[in-house]
PAZAPA-4460 file (N, C-alpha, C; in steps of 0.05 Angstrom, whole numbers, plus 32768, in hexadecimal, padded with zeros to 4 digits):
% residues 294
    n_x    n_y    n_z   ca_x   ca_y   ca_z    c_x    c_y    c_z   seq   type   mol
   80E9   7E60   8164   80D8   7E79   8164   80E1   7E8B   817B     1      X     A
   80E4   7EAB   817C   80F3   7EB9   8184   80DB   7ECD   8196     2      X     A
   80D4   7ECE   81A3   80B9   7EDD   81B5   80CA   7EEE   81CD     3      X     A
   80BB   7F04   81C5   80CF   7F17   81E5   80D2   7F30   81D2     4      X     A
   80DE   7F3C   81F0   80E5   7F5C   81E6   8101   7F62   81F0     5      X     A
   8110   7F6D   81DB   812E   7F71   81DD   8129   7F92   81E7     6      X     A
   8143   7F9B   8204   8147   7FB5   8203   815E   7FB5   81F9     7      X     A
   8160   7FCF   81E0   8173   7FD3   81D6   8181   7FEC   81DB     8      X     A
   8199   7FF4   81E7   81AA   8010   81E0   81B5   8014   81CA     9      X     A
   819B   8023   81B5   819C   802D   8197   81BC   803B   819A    10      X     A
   81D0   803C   8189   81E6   804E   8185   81DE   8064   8175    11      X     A
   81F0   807D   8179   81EB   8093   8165   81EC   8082   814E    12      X     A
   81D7   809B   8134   81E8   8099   811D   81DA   807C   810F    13      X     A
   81CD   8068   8113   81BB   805D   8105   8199   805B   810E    14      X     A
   818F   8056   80F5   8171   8051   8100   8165   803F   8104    15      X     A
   8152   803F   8117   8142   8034   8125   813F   8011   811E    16      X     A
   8140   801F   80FD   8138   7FFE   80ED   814C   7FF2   80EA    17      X     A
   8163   7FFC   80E7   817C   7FF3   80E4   818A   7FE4   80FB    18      X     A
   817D   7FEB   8113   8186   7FE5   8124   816A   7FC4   812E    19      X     A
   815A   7FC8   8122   8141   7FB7   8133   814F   7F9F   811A    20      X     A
   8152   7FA5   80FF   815D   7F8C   80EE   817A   7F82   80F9    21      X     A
   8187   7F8C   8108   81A3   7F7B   810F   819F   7F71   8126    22      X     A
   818F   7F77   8134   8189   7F68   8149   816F   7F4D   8142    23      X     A
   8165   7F55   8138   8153   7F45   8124   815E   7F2D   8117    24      X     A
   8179   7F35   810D   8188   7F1C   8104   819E   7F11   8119    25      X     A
   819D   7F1C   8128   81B3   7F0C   8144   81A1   7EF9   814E    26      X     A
   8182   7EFC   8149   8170   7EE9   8162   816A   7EDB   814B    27      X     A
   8166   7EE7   8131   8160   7ECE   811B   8142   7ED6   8119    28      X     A
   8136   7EE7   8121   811A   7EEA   8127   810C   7EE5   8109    29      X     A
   80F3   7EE4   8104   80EB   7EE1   80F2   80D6   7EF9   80EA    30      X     A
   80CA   7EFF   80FE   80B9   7F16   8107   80C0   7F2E   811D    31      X     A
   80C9   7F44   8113   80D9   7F5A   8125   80BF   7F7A   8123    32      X     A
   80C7   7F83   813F   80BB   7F9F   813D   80C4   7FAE   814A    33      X     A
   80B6   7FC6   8157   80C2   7FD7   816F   80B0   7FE6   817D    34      X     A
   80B2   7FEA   818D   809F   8002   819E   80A4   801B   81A9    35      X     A
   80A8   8025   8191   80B3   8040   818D   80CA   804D   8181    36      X     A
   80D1   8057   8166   80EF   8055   815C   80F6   8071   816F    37      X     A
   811A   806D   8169   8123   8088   8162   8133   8099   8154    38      X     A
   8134   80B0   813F   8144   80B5   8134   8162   80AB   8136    39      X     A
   816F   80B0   8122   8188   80A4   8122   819B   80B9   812E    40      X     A
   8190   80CB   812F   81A8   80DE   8140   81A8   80DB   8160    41      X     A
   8182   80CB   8160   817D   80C7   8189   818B   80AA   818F    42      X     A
   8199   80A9   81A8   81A0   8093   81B5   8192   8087   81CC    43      X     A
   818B   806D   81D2   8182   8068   81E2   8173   804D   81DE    44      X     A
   815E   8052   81F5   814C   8034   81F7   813E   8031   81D9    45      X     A
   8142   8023   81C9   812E   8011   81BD   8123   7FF3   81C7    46      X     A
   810A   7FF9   81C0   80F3   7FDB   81CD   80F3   7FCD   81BC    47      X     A
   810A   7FAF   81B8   80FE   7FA0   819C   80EF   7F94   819B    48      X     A
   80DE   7F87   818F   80CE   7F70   8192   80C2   7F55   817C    49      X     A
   80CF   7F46   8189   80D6   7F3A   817F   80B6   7F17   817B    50      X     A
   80B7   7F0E   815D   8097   7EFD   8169   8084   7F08   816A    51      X     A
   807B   7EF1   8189   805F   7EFD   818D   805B   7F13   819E    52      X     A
   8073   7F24   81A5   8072   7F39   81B1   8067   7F4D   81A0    53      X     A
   806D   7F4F   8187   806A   7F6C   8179   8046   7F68   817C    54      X     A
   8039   7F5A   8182   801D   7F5C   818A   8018   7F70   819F    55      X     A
   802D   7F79   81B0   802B   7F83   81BD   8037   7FA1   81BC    56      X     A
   8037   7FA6   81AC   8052   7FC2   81A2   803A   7FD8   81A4    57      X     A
   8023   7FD7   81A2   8005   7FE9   81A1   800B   7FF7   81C9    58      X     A
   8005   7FDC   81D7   800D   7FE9   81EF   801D   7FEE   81FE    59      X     A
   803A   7FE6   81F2   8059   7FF4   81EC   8056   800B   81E7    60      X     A
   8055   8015   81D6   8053   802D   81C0   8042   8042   81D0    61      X     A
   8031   803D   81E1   8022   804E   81EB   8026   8051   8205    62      X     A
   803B   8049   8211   8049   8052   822B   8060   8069   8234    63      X     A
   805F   8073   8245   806F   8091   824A   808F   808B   8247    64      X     A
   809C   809F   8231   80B6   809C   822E   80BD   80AF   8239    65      X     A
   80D9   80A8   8244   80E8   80B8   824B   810A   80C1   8243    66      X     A
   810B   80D8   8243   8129   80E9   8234   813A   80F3   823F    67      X     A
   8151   80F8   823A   8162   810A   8243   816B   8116   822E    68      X     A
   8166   8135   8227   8164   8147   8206   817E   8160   8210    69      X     A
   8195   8161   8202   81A1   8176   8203   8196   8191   81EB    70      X     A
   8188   81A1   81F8   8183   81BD   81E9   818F   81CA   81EB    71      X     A
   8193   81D8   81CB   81AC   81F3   81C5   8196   820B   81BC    72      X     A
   819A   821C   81DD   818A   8231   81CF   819A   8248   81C2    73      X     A
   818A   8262   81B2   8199   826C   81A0   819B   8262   817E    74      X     A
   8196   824C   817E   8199   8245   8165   8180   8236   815B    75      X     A
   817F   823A   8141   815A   822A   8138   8172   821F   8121    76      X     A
   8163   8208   8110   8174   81F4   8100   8154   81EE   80E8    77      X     A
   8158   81E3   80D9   8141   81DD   80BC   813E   81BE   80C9    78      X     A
   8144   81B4   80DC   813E   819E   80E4   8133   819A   8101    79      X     A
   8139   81B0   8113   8135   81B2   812E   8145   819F   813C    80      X     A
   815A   8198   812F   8174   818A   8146   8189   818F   8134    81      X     A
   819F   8186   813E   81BA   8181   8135   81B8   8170   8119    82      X     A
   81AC   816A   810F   81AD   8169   80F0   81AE   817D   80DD    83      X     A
   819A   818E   80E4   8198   81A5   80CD   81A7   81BA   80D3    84      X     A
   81A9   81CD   80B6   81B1   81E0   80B9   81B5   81F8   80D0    85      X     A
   81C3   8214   80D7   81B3   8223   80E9   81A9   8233   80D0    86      X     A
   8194   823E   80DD   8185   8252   80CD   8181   826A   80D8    87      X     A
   8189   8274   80F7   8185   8284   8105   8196   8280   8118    88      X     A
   81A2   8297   8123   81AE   8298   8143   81AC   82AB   8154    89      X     A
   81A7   82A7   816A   81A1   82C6   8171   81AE   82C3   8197    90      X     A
   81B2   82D7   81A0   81C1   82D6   81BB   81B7   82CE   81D1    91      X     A
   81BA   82B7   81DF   81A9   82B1   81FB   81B6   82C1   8219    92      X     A
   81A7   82CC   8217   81A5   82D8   823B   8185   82CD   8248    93      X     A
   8188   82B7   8250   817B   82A4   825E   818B   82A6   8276    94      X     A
   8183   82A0   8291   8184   8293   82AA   817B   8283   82B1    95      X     A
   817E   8269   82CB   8179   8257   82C4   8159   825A   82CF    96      X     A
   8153   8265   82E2   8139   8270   82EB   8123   8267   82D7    97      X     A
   8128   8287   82CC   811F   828B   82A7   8109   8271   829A    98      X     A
   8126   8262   8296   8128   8249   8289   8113   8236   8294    99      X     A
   8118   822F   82B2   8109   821F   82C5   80ED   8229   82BB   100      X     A
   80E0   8243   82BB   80C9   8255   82BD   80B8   8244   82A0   101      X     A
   80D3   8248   8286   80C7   823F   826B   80C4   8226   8271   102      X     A
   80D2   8215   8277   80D3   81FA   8276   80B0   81EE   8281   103      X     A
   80AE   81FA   8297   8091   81F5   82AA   8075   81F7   8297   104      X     A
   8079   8209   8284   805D   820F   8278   805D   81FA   8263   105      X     A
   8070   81E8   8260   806C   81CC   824F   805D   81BF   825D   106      X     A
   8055   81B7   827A   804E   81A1   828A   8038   819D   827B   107      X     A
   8034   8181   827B   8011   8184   8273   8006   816F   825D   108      X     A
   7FF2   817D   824E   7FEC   8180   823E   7FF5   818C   8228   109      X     A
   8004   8188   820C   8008   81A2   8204   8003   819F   81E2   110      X     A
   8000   81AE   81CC   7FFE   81A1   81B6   8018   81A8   81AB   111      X     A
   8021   819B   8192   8038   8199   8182   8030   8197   8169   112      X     A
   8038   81AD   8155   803B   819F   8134   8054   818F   812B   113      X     A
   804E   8179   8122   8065   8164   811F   8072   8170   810B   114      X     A
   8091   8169   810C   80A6   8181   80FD   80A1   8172   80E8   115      X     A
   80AE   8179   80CE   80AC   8171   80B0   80C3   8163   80B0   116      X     A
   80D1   815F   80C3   80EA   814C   80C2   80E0   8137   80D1   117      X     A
   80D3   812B   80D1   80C5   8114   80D8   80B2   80FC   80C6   118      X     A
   80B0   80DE   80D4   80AD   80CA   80C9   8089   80CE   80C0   119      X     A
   8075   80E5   80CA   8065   80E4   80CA   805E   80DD   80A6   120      X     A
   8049   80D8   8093   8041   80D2   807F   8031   80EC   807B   121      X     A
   8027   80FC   8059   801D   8102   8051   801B   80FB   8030   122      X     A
   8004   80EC   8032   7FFC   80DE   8012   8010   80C6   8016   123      X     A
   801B   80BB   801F   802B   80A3   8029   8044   80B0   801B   124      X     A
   8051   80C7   8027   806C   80CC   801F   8075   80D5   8038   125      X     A
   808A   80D0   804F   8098   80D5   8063   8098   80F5   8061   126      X     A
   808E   8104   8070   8092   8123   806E   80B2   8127   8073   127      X     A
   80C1   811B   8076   80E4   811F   807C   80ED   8122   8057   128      X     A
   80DB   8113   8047   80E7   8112   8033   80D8   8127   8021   129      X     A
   80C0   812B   802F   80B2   814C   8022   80C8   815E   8025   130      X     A
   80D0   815F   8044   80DA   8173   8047   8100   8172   803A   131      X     A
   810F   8156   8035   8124   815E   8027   811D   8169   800D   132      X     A
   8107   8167   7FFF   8103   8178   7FE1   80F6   8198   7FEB   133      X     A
   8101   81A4   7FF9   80F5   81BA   7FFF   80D8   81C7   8002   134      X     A
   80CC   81B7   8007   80A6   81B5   800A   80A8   81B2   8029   135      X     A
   8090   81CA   8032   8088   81C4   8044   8064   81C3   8044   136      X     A
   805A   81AF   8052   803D   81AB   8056   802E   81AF   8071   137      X     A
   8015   81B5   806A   800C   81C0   807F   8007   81A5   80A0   138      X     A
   8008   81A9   80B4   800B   8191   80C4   7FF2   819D   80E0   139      X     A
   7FEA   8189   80F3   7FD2   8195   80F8   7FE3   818C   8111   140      X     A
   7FDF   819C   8126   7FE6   81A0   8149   7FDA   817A   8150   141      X     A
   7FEE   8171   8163   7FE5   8160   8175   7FEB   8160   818D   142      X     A
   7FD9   8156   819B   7FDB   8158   81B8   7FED   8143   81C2   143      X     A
   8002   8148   81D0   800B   8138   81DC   8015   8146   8200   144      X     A
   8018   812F   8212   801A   8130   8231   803A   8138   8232   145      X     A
   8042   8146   8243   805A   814A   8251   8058   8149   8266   146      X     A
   8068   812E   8273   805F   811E   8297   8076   8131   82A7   147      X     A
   8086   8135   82A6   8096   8143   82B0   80B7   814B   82A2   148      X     A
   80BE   8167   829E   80D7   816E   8292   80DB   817E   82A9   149      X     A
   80FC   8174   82AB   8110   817B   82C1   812B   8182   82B2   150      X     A
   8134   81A3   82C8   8145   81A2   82B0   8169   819C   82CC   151      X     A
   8176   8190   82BB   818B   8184   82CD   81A3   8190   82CC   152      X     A
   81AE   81A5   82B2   81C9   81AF   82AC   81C2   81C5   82A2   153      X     A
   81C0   81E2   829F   81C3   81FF   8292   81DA   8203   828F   154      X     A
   81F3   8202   8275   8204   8216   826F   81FF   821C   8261   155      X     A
   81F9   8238   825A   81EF   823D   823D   820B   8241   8231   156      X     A
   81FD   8233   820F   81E2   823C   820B   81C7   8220   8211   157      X     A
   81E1   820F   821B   81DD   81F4   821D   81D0   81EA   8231   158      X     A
   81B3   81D9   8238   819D   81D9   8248   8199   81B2   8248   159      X     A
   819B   81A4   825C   819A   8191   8268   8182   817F   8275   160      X     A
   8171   8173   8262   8158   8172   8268   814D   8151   826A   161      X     A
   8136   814F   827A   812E   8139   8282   8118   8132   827A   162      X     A
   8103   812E   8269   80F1   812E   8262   80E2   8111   8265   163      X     A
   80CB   8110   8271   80B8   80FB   8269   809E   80FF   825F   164      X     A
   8092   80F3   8250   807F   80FA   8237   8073   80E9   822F   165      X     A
   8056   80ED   8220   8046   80D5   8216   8054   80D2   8205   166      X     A
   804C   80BF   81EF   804F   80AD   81D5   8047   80CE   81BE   167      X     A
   805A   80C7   81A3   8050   80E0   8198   8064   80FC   8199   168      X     A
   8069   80FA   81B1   8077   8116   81B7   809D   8118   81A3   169      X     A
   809C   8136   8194   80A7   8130   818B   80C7   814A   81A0   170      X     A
   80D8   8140   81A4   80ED   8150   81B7   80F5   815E   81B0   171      X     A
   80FD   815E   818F   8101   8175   817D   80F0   818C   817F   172      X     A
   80D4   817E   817C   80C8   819B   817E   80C4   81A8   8194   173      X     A
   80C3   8197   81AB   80C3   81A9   81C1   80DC   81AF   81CA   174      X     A
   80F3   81AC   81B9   810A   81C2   81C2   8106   81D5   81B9   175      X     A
   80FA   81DC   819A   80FE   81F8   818E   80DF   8205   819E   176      X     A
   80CC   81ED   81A5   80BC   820D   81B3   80C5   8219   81C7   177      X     A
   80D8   8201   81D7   80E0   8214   81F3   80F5   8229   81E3   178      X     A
   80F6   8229   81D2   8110   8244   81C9   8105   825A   81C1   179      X     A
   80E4   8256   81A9   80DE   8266   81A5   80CB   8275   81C6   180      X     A
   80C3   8266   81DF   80B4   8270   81F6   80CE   8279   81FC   181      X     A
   80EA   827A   8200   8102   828A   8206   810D   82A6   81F9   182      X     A
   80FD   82A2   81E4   8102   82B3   81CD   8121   82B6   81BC   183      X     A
   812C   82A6   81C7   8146   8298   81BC   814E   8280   819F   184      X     A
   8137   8284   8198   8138   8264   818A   8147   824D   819F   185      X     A
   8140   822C   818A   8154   8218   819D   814B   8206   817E   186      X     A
   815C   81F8   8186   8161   81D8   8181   816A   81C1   818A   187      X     A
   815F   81AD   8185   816C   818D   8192   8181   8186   818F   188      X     A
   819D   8190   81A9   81BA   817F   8195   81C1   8159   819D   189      X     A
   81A4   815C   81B8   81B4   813C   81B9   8194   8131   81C4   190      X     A
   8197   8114   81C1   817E   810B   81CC   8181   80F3   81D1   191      X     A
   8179   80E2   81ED   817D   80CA   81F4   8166   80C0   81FF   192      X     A
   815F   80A6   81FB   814A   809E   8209   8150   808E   8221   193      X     A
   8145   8092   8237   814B   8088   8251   8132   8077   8256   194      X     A
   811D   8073   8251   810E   805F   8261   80EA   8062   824E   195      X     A
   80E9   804E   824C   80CB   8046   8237   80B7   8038   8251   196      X     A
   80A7   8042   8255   8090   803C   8273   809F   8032   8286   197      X     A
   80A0   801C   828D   80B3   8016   82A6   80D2   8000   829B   198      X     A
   80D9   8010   827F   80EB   7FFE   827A   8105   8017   8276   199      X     A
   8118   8007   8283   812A   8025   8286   8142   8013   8278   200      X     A
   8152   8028   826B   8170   802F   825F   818D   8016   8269   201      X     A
   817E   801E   8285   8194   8013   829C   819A   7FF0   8294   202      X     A
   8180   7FE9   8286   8180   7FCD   8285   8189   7FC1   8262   203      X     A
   8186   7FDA   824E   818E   7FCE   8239   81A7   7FCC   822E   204      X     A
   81B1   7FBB   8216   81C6   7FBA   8214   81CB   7FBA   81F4   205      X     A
   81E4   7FC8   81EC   81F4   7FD2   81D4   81F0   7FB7   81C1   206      X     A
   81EE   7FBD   81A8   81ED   7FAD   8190   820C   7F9B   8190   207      X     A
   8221   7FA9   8193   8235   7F97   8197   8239   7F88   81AE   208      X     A
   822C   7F8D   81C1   8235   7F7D   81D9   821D   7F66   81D5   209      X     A
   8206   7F6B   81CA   81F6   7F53   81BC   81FE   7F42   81AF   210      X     A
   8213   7F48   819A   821A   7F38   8185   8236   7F2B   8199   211      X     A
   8240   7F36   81AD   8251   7F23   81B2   824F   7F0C   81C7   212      X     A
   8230   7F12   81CB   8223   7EFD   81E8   8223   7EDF   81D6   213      X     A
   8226   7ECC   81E0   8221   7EB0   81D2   820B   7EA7   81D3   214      X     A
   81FB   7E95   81BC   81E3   7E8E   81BB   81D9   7E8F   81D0   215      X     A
   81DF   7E7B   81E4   81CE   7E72   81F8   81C6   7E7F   820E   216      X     A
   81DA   7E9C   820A   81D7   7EBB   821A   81C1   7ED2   8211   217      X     A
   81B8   7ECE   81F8   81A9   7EDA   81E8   818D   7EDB   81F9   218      X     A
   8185   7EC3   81F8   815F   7EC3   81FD   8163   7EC8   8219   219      X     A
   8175   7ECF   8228   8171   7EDD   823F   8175   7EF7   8242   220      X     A
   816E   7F07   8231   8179   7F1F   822E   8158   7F2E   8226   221      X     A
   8149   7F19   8224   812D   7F23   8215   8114   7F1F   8226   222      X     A
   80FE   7F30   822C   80EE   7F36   8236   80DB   7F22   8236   223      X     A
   80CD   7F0F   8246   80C2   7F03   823E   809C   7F0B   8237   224      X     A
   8087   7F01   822B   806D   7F09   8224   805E   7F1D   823E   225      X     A
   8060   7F08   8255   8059   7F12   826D   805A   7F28   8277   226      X     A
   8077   7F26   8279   8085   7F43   8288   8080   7F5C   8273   227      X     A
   8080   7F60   8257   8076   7F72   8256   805E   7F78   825B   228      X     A
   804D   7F73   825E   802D   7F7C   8264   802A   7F80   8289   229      X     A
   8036   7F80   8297   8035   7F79   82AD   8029   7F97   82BF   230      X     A
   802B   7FB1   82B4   8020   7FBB   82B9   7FFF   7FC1   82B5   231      X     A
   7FED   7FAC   82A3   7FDD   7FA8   82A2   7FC7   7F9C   82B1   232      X     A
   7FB3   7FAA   82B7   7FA8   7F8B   82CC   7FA1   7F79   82B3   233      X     A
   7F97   7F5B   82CC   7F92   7F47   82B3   7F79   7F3C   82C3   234      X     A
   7F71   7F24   82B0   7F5C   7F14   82AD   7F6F   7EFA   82AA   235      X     A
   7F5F   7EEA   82B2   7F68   7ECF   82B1   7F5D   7EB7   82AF   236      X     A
   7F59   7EA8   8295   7F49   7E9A   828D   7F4B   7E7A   8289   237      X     A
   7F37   7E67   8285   7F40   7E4E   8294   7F38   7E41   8272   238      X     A
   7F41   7E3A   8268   7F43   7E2A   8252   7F2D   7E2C   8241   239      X     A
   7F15   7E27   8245   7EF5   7E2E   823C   7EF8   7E3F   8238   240      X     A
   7EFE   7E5E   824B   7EFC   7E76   8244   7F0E   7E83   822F   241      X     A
   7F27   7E7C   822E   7F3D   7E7C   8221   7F2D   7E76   81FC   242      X     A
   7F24   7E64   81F8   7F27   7E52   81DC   7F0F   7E61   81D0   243      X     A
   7EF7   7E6B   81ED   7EE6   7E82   81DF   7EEE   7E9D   81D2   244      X     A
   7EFC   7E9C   81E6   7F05   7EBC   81DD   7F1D   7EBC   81BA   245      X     A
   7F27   7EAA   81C1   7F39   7EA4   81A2   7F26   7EA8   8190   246      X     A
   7F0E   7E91   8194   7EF1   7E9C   8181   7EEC   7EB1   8178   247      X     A
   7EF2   7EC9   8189   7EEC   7EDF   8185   7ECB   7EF1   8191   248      X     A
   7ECC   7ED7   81A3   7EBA   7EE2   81BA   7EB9   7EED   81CF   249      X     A
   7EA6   7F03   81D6   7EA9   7F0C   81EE   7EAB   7EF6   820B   250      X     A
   7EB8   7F06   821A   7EAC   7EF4   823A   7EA0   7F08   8248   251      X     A
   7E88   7F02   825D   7E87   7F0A   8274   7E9D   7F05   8289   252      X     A
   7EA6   7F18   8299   7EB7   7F18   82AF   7EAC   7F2A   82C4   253      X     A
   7EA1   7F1B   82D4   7E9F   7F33   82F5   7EB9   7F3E   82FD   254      X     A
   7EB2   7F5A   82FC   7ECD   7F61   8310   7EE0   7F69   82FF   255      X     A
   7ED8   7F69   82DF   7EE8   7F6E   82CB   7EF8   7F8D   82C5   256      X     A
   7F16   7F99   82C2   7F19   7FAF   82C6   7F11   7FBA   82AA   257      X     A
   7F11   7FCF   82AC   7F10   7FE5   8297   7F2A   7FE4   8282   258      X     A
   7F2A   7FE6   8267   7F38   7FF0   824F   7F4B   7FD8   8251   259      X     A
   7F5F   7FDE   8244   7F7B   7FBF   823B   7F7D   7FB7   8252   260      X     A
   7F7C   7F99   824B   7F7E   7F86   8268   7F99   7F68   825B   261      X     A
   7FAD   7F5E   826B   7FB8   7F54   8260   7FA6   7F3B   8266   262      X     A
   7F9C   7F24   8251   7F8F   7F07   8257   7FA5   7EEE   825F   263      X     A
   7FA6   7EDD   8274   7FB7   7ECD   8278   7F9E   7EB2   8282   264      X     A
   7FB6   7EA3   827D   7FB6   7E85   828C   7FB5   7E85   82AC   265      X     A
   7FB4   7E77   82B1   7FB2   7E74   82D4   7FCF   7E70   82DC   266      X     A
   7FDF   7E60   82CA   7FFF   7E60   82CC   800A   7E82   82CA   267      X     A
   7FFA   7E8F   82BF   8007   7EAC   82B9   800A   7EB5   829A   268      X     A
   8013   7E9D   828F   8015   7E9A   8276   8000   7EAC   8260   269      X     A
   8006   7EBF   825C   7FFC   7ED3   8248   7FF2   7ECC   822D   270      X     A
   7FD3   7ED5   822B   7FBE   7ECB   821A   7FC1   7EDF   8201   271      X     A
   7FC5   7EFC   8205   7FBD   7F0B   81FD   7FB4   7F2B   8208   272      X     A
   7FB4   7F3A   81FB   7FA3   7F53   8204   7F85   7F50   8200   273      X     A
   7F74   7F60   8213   7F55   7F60   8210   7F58   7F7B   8214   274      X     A
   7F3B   7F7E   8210   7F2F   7F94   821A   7F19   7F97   8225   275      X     A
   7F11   7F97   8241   7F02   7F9D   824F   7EE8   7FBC   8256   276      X     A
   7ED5   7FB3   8249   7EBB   7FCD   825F   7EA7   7FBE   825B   277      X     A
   7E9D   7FCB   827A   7E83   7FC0   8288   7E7F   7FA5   8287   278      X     A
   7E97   7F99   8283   7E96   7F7E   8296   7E99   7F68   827D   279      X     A
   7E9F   7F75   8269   7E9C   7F65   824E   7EC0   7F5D   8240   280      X     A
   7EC7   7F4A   823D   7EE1   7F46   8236   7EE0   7F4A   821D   281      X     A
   7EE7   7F58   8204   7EF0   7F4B   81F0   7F10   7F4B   81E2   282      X     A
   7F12   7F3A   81D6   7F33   7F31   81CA   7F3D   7F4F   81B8   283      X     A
   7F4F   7F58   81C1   7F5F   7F6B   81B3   7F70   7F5D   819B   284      X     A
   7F91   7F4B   81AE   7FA8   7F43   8198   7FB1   7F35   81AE   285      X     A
   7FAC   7F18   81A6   7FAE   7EFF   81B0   7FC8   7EF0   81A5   286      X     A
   7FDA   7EE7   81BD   7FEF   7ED4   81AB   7FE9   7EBC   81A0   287      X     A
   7FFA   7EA9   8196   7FF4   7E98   8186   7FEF   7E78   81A2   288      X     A
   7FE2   7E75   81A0   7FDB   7E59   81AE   7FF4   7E48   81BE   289      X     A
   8001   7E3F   81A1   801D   7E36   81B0   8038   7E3C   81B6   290      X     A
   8031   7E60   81BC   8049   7E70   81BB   8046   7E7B   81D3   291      X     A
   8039   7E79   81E9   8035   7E85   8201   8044   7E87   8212   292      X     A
   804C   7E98   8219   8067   7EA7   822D   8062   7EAE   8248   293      X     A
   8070   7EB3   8264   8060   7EC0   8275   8071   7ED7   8272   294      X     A
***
């Protein structure tokens, strides 16, 4: 049985799933997921997970990613990156000032309509494939966080950017709004992912250099249950408490923190996620009994 989380450096040019099933069959896994895809044109970190990790892909998935996005302003595309067509061009006289000025009024808070070239569902049909039959449908603003965008290279028309961001955020679209706040149009020509909450780039490794590690090099290459949750506080429970809570019972805990808490053993050994208020434990997504990891 195969438990842990693979970092992967996705290659251009396939997707997400394509890439989570070949690695999926190098470990033999039986049960595969991810915590967070990315287009096949973006390169970078993918989170695999593998087991009894994908129990955990909820509070994966909802940790701050981070990018490095090459924007081409001047040009808008029917896709909002280097896939689609252009459909407009128009002349950039930007500075880098300018630029810095637009870039700033992203900080924040900000909302986004998710592009029609995206995995989102309407009536259970992928709106990417609404939108290859020429339909477009109506899509409703979401809020998503922008933690900080920095911009690192200006040659225009070509713009060098650093972005970190909640879960959700789509880079495409916030290239073409910074084009249309430039009044330039823009689009996405490159996109990489550099770091998923505190798991960075630096540490993952290429599909082929996986397939050429030898078995017994493999399960060291993978995250174990523990370490991902580790930015979590925890609770820690002594066997009694443990076999209640599987029950699907609350515990009292003094001293108990607020919202997802990771549950462990006294060894460290990871129970599960809970969820914690006003002092009340209950079981979120618990691993399997005899699959426990630290």
């Amino acid at each position: 049985m195969i438990d842990g989380a693979l970092l992967l450096d996705k290659p251009l040019g396939i997707s997400s799933n394509a890439a989570l099933q070949a690695a999926k069959g190098i470990y033999g896994a039986r049960k595969a997921g991810h915590a967070g895809t990315l287009d096949p044109l973006a390169t970078g970190l993918l989170m695999l997970l593998f087991g009894e990790a994908t129990k955990l892909a909820g509070h994966l998935l909802d940790q701050e990613k981070e990018y490095l996005a090459t924007v081409k302003l001047g040009e808008t595309t029917t896709t909002g990156d280097a896939e689609g067509e252009i459909v407009e061009s128009r002349a950039v006289a930007v500075d880098t000032e300018s630029l810095r000025a637009v870039l700033d009024r992203f900080l924040g808070e900000i909302e986004q309509v998710p592009p029609m070239h995206s995995a989102l569902k309407r009536g259970g049909v992928p709106l990417y494939r609404l939108a290859r039959e020429g339909k477009d449908v109506e899509r409703q603003p979401r809020r998503v966080r922008i933690a900080s965008i920095e911009l690192l290279a200006f040659e225009p028309p070509r713009a060098e950017v650093r972005i970190r961001c909640s879960k959700g955020t789509y880079i495409r679209t916030l290239a073409e709004d910074i084009g249309k706040a430039l009044g330039t149009g823009a689009h996405l020509r490159a996109l990489r992912r550099t770091a998923s909450g505190r798991f960075r780039i630096e540490d993952a490794i290429e599909l082929q250099a996986l397939r050429d590690l030898g078995p017994a090099e493999r399960p060291r290459r993978l995250i174990g249950l523990g370490a991902l949750v580790e930015d979590l506080p925890r609770a820690e429970l002594d066997a009694g408490a443990e076999a209640r809570l599987r029950n699907g019972q609350t515990l009292q805990i003094s001293g108990l923190a607020e919202g997802v808490i990771a549950v462990v053993r006294a060894d460290g050994a990871l129970i599960g996620l809970g969820h914690g208020e006003a002092g009340v434990l209950r079981p979120l997504r618990l691993t399997q009994a005899a699959d426990l990891h630290r």
